[in-house]
N, C-alpha and C positions, 0 to 999 in steps of 0.2 A: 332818777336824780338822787344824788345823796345828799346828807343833810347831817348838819352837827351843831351841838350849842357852844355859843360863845360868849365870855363871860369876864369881866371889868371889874375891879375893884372900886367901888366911889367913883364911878366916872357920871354926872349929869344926862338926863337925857337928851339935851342937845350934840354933847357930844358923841352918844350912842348913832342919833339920827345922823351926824355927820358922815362916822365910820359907814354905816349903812347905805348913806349915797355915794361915798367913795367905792364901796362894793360893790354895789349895783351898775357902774360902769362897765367891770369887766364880763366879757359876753360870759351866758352862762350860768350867770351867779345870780341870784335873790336872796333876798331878807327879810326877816319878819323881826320888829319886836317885842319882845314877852312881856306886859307890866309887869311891877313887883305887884305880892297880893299884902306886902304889911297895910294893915287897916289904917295906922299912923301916916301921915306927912312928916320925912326928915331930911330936911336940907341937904345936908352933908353925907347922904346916902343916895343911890340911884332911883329913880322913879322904874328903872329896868330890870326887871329880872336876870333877861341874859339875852343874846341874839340869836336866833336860829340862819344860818347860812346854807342855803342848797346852791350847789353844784352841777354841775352834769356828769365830773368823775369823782371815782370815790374816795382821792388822797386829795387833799390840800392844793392847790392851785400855787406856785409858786409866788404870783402874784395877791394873789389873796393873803397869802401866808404876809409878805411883806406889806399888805396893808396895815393889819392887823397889828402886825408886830410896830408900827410907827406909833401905834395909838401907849403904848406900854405894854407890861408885862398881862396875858391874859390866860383864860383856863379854856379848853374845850374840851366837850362831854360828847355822847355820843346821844343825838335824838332822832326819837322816830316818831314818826307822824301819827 
């Protein structure tokens, strides 16, 4: 299974949790998410690190791809477990 991080600018954690359930519909896919580790509480910053996303193949899911991409502009890293 492969797996890569995914990563939001300012987006809330509910909205993280969203993307995450909209992900986890399509077969295949799972989700974890990372807290942030700042010691501070900041509103207008995420409570989330970033998402980690596994797959079953090891490119991008067309579908996934365009989940993702509804949410805005996003970064992804390469994670290993």
């Amino acid at each position: 299974m492969a797996a890569f991080a995914v990563r939001y600018h300012h987006l809330p954690l509910a909205v993280y949790r969203e993307i995450a359930a909209h992900l986890q519909c399509i077969d295949g896919v799972t989700t974890e998410l990372v807290p942030s580790q700042d010691p501070e509480f900041h509103y207008l910053k995420s409570q989330v690190a970033f998402m980690v996303v596994r797959q079953d193949c090891d490119t991008i899911q067309p579908r996934v791809k365009q989940v993702l991409d509804s949410y805005g502009l996003w970064q992804q890293s390469d994670y290993a477990d």
